[in-house]
Backbone as a chain_set.jsonl record, in Angstrom:
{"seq": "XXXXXXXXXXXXXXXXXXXXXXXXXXXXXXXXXXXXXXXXXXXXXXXXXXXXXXXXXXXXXXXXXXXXXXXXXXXXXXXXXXXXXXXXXXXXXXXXXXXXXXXXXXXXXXXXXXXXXXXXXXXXXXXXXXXXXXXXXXXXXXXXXXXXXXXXXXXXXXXXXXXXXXXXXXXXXXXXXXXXXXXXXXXXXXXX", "coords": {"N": [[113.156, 86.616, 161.056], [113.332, 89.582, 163.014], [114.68, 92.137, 164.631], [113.985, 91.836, 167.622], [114.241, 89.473, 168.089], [111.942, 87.557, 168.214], [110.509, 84.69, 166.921], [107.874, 83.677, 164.396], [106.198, 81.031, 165.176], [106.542, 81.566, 168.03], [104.798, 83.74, 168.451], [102.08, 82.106, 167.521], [102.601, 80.009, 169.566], [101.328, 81.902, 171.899], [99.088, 81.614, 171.626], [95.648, 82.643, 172.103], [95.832, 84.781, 173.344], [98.28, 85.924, 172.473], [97.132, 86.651, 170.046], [95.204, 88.599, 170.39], [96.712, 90.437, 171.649], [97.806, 91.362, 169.171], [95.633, 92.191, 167.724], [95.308, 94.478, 169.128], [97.262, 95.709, 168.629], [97.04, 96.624, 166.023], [94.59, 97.794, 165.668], [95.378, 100.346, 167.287], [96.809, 101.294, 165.843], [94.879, 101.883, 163.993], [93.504, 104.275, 165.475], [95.217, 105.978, 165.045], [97.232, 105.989, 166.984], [100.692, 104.913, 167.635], [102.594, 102.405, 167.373], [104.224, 99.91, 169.764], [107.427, 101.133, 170.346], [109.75, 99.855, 169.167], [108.154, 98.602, 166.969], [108.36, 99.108, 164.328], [110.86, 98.586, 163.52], [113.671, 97.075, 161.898], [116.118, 94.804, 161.016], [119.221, 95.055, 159.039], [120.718, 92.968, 156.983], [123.366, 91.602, 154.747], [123.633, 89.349, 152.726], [125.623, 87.739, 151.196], [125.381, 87.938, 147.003], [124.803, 85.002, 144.533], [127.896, 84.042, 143.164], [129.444, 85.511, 144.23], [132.895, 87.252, 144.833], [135.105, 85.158, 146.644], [137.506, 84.625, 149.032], [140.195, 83.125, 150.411], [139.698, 83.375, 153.277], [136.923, 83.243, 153.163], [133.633, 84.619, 151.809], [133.942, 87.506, 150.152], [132.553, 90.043, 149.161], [131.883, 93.018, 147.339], [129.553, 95.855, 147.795], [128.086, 95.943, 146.237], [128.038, 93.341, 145.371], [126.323, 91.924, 146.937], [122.766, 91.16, 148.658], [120.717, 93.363, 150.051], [119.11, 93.324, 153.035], [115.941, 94.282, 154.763], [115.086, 92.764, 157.63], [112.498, 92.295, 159.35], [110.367, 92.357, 162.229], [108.371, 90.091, 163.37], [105.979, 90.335, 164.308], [104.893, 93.242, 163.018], [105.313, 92.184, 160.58], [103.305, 89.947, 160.74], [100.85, 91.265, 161.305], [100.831, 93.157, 159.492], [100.685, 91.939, 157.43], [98.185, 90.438, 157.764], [96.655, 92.683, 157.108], [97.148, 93.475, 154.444], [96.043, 91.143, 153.152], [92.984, 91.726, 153.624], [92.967, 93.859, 151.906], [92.811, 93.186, 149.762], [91.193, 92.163, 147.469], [90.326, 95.001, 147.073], [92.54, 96.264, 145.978], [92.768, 94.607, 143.712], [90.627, 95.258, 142.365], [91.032, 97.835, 141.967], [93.419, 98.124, 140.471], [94.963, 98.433, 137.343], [94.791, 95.658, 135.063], [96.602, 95.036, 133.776], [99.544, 95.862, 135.663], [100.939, 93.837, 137.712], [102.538, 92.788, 139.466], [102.987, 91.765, 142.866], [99.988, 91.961, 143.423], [97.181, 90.137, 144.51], [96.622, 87.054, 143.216], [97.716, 87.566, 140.346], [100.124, 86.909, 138.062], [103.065, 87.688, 138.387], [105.333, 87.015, 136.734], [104.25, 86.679, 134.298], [104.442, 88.905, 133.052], [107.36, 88.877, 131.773], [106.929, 86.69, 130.177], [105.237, 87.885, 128.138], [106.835, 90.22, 127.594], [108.823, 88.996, 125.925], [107.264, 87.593, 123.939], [106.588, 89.81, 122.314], [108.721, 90.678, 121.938], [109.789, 89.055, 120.24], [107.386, 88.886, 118.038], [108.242, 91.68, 117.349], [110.942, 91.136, 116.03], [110.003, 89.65, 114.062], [109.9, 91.459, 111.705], [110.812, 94.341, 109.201], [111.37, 96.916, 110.355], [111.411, 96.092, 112.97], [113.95, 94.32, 113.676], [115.98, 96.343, 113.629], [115.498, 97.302, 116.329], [116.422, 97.329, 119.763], [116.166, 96.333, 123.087], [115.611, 97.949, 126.195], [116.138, 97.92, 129.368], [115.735, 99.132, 132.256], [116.213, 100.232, 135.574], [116.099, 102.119, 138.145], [115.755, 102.417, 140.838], [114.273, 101.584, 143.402], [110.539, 100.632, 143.687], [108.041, 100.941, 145.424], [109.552, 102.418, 148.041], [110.48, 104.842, 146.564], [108.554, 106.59, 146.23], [105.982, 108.964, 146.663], [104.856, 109.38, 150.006], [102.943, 110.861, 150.461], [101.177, 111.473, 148.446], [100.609, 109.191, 148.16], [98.798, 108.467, 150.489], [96.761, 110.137, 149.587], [95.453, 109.335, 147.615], [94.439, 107.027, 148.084], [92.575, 107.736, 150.03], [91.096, 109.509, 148.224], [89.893, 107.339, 146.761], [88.642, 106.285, 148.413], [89.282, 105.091, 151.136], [88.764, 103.392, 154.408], [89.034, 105.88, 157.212], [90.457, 104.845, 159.487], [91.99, 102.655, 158.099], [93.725, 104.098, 156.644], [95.174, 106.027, 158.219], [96.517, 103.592, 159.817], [98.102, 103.25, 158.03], [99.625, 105.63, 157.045], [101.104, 105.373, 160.217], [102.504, 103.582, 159.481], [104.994, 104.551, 158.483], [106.134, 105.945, 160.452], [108.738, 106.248, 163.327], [110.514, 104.742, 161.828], [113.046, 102.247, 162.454], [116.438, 101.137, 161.094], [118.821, 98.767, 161.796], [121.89, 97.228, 162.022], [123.511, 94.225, 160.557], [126.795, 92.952, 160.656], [128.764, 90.2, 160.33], [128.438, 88.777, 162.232], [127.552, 91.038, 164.18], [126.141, 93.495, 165.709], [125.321, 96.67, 165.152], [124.06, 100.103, 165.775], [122.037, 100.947, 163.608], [120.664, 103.488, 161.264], [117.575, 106.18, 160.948], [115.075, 105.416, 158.777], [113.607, 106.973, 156.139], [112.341, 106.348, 153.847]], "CA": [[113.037, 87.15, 162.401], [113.453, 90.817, 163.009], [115.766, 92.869, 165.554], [113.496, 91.447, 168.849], [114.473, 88.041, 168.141], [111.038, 86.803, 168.2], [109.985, 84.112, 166.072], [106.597, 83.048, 164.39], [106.48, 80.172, 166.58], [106.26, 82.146, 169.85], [103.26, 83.943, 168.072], [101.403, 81.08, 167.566], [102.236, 79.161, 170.904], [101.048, 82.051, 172.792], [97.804, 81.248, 171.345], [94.434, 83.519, 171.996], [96.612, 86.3, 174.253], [98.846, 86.356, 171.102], [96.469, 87.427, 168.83], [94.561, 89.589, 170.834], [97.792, 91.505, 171.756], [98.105, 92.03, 167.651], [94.792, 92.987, 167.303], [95.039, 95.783, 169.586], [98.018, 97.13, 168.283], [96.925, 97.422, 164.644], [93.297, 99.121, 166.481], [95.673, 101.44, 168.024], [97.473, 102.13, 164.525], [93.949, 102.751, 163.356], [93.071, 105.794, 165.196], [96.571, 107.426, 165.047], [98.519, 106.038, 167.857], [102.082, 104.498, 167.327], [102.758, 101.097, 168.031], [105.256, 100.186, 170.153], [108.614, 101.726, 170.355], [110.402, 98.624, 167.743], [107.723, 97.866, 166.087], [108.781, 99.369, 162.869], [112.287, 98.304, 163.586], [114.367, 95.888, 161.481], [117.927, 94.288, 161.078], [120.462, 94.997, 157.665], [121.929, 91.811, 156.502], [123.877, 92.031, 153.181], [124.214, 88.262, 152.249], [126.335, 87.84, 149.191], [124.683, 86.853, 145.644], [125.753, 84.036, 144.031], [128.998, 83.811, 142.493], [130.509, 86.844, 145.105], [134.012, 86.88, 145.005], [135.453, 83.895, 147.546], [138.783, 84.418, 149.088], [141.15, 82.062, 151.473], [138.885, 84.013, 154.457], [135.268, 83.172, 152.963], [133.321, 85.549, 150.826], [134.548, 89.134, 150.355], [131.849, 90.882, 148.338], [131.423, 94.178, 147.373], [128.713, 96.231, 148.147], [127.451, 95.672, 144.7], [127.51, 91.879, 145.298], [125.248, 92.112, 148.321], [121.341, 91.582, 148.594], [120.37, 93.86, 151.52], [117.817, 92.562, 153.032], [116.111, 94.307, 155.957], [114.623, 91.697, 158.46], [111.235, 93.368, 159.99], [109.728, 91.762, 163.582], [107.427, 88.88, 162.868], [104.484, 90.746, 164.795], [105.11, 93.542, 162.353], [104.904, 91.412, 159.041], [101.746, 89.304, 161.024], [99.576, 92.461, 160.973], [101.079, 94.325, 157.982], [100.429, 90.383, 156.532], [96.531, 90.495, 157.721], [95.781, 93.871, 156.531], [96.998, 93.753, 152.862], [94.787, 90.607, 152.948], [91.616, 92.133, 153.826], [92.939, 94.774, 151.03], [93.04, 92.318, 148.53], [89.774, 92.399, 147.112], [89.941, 96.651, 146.498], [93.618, 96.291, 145.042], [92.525, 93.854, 142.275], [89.349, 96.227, 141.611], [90.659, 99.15, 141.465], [95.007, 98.473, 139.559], [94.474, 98.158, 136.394], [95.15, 94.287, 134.545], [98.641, 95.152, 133.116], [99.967, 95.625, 136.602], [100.439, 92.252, 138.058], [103.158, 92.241, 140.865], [102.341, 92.404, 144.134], [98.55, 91.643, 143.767], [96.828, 89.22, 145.177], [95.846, 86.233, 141.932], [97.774, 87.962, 139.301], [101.563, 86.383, 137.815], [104.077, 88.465, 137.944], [106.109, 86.315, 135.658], [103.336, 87.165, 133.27], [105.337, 90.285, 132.601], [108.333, 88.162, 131.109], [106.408, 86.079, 128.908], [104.842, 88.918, 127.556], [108.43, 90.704, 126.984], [109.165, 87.561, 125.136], [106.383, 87.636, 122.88], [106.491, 91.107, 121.713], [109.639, 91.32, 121.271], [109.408, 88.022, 118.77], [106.994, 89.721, 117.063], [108.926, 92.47, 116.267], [111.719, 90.862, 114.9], [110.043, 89.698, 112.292], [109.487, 92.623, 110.851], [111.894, 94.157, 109.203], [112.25, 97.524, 111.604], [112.092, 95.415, 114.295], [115.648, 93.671, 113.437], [116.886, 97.05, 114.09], [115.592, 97.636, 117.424], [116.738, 97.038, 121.029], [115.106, 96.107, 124.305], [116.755, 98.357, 127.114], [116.037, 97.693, 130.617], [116.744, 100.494, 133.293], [115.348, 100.343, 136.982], [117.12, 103.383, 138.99], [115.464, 102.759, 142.572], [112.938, 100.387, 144.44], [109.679, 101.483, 143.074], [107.836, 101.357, 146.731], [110.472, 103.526, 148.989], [110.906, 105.756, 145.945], [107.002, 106.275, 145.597], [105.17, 109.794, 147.183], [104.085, 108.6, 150.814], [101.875, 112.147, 151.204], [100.538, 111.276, 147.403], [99.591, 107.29, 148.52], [97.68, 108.417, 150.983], [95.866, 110.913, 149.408], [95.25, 108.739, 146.442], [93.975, 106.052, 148.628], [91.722, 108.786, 150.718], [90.399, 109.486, 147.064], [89.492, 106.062, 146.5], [87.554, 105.769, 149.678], [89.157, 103.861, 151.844], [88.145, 103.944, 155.447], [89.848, 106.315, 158.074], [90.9, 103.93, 160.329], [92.963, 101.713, 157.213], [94.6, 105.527, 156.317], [95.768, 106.236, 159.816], [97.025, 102.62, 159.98], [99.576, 103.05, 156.749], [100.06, 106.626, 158.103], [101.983, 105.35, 160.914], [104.005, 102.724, 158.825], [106.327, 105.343, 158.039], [106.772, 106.828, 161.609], [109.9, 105.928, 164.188], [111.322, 103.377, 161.318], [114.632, 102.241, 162.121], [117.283, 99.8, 160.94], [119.762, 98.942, 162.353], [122.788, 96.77, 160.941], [124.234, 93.132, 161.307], [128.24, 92.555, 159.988], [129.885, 89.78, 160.667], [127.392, 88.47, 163.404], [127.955, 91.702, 165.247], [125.222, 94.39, 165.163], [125.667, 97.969, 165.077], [123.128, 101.281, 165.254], [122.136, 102.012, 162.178], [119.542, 104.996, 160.672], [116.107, 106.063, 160.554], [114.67, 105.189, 157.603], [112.566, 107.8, 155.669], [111.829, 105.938, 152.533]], "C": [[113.75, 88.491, 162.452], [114.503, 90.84, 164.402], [115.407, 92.076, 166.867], [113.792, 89.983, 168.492], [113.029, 86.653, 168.468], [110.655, 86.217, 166.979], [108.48, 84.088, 165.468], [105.914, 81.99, 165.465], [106.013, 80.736, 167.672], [104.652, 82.682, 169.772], [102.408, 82.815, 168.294], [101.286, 80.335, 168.725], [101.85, 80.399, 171.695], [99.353, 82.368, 172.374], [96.202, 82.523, 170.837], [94.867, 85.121, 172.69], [97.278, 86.734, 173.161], [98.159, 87.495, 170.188], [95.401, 88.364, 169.097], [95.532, 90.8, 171.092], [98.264, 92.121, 170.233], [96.608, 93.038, 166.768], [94.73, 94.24, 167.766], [96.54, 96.626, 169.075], [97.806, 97.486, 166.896], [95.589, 98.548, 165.247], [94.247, 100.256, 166.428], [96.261, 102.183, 167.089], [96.223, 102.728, 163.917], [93.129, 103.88, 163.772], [94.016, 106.444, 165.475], [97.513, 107.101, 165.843], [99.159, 105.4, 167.57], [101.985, 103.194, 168.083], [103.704, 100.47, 169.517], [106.625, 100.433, 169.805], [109.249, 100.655, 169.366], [109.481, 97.634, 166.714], [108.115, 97.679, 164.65], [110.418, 99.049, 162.683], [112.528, 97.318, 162.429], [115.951, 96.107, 161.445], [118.583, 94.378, 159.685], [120.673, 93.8, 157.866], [121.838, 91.852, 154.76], [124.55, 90.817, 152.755], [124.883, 88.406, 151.045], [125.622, 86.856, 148.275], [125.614, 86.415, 145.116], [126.948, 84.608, 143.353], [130.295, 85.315, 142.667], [132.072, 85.935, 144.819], [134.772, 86.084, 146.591], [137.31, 84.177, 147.567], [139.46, 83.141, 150.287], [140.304, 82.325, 152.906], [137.551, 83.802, 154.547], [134.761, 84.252, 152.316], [133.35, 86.956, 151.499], [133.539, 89.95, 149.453], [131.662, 92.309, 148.453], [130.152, 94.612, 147.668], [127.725, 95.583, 146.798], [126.86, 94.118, 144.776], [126.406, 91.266, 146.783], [123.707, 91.918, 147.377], [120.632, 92.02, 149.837], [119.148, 93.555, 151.257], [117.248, 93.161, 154.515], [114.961, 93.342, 156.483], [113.333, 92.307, 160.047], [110.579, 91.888, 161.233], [108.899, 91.165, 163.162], [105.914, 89.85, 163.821], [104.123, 91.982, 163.951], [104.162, 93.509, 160.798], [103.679, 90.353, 159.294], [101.116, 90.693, 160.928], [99.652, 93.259, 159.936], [100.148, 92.785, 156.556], [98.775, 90.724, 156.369], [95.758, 91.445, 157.47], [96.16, 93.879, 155.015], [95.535, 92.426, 152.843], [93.35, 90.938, 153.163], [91.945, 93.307, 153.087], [92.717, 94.375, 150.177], [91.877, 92.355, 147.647], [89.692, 93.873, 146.594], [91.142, 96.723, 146.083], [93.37, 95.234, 144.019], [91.269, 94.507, 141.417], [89.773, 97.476, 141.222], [92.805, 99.403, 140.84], [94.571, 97.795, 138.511], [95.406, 96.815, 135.896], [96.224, 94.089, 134.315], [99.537, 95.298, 134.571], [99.607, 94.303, 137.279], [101.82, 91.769, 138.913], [102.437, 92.769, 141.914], [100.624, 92.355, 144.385], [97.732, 90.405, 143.69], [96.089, 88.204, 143.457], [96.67, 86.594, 140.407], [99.869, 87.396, 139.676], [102.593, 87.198, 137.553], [105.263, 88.132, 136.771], [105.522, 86.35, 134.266], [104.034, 88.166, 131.942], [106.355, 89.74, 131.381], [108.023, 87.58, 130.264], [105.738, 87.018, 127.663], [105.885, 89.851, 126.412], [108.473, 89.975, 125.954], [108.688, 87.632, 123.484], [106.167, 88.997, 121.81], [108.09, 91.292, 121.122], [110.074, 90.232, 120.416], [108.809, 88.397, 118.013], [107.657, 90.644, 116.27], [110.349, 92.346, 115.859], [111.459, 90.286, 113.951], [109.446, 90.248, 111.687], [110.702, 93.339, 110.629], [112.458, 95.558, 110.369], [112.397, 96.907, 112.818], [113.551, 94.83, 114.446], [116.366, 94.964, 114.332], [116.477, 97.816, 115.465], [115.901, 96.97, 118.629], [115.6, 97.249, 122.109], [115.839, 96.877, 125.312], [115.724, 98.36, 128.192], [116.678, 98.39, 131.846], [115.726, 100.031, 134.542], [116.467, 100.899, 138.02], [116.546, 103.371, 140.549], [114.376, 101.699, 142.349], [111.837, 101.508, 144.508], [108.671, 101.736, 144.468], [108.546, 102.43, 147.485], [110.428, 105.126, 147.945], [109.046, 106.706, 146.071], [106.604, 107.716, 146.749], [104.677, 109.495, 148.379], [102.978, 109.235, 150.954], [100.694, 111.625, 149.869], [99.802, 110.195, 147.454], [98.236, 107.792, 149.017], [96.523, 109.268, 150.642], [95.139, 110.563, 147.954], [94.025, 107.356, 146.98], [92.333, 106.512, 149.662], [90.79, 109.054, 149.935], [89.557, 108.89, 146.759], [88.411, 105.729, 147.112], [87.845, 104.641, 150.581], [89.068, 104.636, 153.262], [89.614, 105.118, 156.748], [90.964, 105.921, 158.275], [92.452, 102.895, 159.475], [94.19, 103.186, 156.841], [95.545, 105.809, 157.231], [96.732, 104.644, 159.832], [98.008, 102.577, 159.156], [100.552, 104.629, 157.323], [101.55, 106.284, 159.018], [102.907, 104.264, 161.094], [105.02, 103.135, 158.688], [106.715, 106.235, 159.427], [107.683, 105.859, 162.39], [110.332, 104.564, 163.273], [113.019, 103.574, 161.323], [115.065, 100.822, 161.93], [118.374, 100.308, 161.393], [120.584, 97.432, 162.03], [123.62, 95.652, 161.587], [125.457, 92.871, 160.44], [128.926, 91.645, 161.29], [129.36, 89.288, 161.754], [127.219, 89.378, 164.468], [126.691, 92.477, 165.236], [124.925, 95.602, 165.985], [124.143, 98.891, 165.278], [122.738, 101.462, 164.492], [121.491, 103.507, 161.853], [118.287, 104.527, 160.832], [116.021, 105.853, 159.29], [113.755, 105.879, 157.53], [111.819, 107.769, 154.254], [110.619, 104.604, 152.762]], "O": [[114.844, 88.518, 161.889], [114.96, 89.872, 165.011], [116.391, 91.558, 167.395], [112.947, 89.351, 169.125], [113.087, 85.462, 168.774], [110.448, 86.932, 165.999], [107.714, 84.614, 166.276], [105.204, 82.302, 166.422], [105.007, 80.293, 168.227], [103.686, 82.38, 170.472], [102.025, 82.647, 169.452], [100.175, 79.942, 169.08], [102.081, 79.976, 172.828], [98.642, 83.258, 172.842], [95.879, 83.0, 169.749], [94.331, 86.218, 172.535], [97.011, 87.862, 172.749], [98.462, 88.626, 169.806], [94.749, 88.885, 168.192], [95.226, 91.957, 170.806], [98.945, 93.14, 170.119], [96.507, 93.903, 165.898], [94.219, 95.133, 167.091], [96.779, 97.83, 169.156], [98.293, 98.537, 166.479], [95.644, 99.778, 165.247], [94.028, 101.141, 165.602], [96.365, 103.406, 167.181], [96.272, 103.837, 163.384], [92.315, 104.454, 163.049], [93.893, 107.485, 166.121], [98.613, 107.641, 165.725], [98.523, 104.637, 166.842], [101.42, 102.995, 169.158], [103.395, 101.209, 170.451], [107.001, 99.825, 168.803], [108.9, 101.124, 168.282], [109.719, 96.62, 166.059], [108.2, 96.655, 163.973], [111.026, 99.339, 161.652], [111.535, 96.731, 162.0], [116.694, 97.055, 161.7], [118.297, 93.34, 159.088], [120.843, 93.454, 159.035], [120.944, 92.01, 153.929], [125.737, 90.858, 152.428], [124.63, 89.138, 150.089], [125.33, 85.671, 148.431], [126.769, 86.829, 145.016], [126.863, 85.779, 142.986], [131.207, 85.83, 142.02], [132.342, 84.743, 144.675], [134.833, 86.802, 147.589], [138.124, 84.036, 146.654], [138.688, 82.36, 150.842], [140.287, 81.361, 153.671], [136.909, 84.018, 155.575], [135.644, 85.101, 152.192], [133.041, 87.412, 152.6], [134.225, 90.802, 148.888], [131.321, 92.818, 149.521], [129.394, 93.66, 147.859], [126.771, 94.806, 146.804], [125.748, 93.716, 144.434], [126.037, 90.178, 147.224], [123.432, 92.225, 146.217], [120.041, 91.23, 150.573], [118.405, 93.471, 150.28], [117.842, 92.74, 155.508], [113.966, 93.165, 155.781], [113.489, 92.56, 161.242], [110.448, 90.704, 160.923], [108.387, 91.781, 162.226], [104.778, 89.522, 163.477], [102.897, 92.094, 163.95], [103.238, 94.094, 160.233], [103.076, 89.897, 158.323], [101.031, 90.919, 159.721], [98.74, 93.961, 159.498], [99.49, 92.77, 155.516], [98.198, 91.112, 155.354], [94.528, 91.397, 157.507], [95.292, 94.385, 154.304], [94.36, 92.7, 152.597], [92.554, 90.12, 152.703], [91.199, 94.203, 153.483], [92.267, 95.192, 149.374], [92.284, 93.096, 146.752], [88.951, 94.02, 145.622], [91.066, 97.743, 145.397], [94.387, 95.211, 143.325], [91.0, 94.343, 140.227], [89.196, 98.175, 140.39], [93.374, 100.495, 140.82], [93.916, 96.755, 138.586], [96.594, 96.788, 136.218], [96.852, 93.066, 134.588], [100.518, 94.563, 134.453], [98.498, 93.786, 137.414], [102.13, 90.582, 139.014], [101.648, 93.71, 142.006], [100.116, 92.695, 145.453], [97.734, 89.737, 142.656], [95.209, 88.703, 142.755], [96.317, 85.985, 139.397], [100.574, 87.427, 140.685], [102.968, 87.362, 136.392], [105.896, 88.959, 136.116], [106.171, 86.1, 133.251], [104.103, 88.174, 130.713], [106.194, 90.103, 130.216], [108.722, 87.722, 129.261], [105.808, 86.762, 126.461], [105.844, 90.086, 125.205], [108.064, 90.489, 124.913], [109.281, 87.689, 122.406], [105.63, 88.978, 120.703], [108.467, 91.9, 120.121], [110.974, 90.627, 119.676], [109.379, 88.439, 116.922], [107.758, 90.649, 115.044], [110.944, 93.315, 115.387], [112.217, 90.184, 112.986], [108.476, 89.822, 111.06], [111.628, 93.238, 111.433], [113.483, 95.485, 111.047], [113.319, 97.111, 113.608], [114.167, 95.007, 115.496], [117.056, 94.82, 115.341], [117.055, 98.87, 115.732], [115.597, 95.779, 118.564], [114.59, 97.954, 122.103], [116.985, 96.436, 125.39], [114.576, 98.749, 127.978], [117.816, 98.245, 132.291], [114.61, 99.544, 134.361], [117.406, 100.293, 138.534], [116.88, 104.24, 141.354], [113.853, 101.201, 141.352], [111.887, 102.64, 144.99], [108.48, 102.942, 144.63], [107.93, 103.496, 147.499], [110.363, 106.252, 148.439], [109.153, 107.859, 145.652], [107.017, 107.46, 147.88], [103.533, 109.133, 148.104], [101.995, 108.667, 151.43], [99.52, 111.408, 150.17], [98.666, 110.069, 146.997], [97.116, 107.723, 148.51], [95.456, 109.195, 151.252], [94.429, 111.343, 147.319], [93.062, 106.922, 146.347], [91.353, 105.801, 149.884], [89.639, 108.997, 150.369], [88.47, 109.377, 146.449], [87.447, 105.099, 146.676], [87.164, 103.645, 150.824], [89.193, 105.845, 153.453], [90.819, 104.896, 156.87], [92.053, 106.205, 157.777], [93.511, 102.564, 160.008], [95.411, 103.026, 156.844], [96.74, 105.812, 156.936], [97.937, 104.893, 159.869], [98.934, 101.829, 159.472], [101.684, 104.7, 157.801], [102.681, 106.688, 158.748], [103.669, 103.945, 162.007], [106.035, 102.44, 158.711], [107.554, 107.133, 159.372], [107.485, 104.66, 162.191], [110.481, 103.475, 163.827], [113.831, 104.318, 160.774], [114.541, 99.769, 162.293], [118.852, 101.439, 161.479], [119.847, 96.476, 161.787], [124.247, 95.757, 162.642], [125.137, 92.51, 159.308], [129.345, 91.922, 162.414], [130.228, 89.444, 162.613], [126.838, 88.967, 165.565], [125.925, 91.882, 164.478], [124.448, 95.636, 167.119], [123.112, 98.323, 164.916], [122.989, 102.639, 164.231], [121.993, 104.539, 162.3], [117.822, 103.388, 160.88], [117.006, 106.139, 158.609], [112.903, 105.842, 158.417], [111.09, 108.59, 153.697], [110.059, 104.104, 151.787]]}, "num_chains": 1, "name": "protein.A"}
């Protein structure tokens, strides 16, 4: 549950008004206009991963031992939800086989077994003995990612207007804003 404190739940019990009130605001994302004012909102929380340091007070973790997590409005993640699905079908046609998070039928755990196997192979050989596996990931490969380049990659592709305009104004008035300690603060726009 996001910043508005609305659940799934409420969605659902308010039935056929519900989901007519979601259809018209993705419409309205698809010819350019902005949703409402918190739609794009969410909430910081920086639970601690396992085995944070635990004092006499309850867990004290560093930033480091954190998994920020921001917490986006359930009406939000329902229409951001029902449009990758009706993407699903032209992101498995057109990312190529070796990519396999994030798309709809394909194992991301795939990846790992794969690792596995290759790099069994080449130890038994003998330069393989003397090589290493190194593992770097310097940023969150989404946020980090061209937003002007997506869409003009996706524009390329052929997808319709209306779906362009609608990702478009994913990235306009996003803010988070920050929960410590059950309290919750202002935070920033977000431009990633």
């Amino acid at each position: 549950v996001g910043p508005d404190g609305i659940p799934y739940s409420a969605w659902a019990a308010s039935g056929f008004e519900g989901a007519h009130t979601l259809l018209q605001i993705s419409d309205w994302m698809a010819t350019g206009l902005p949703p409402p004012l918190s739609f794009c909102d969410s909430l910081l929380v920086c639970p601690p991963k396992p085995g944070a340091l635990e004092t006499e007070r309850g867990i004290a973790p560093t930033p480091a031992e954190t998994r920020p997590l921001a917490l986006r409005n359930t009406d939000a993640k329902t229409i951001g939800k029902a449009v990758a699905h009706a993407m699903s079908p032209f992101q498995r046609a057109c990312i190529h086989e070796s990519a396999r998070g994030f798309v709809g039928g394909r194992q991301l755990q795939r990846n790992a077994v794969d690792l596995d196997c290759w790099a069994r192979w080449a130890g038994m050989h003998e330069w393989g003995r003397r090589a290493i596996l190194v593992f770097l990931d310097f940023a969150a490969a989404f946020p980090s990612g061209s937003h002007e380049f997506l869409i003009d990659l996706f524009a390329a592709l052929g997808l319709p207007d209306g779906l362009l305009q609608f990702i478009r104004i994913l990235y306009v008035r996003n803010r988070c804003n920050i929960s410590v300690a059950g309290c919750r603060f202002v935070g920033f726009t977000q431009t990633a």
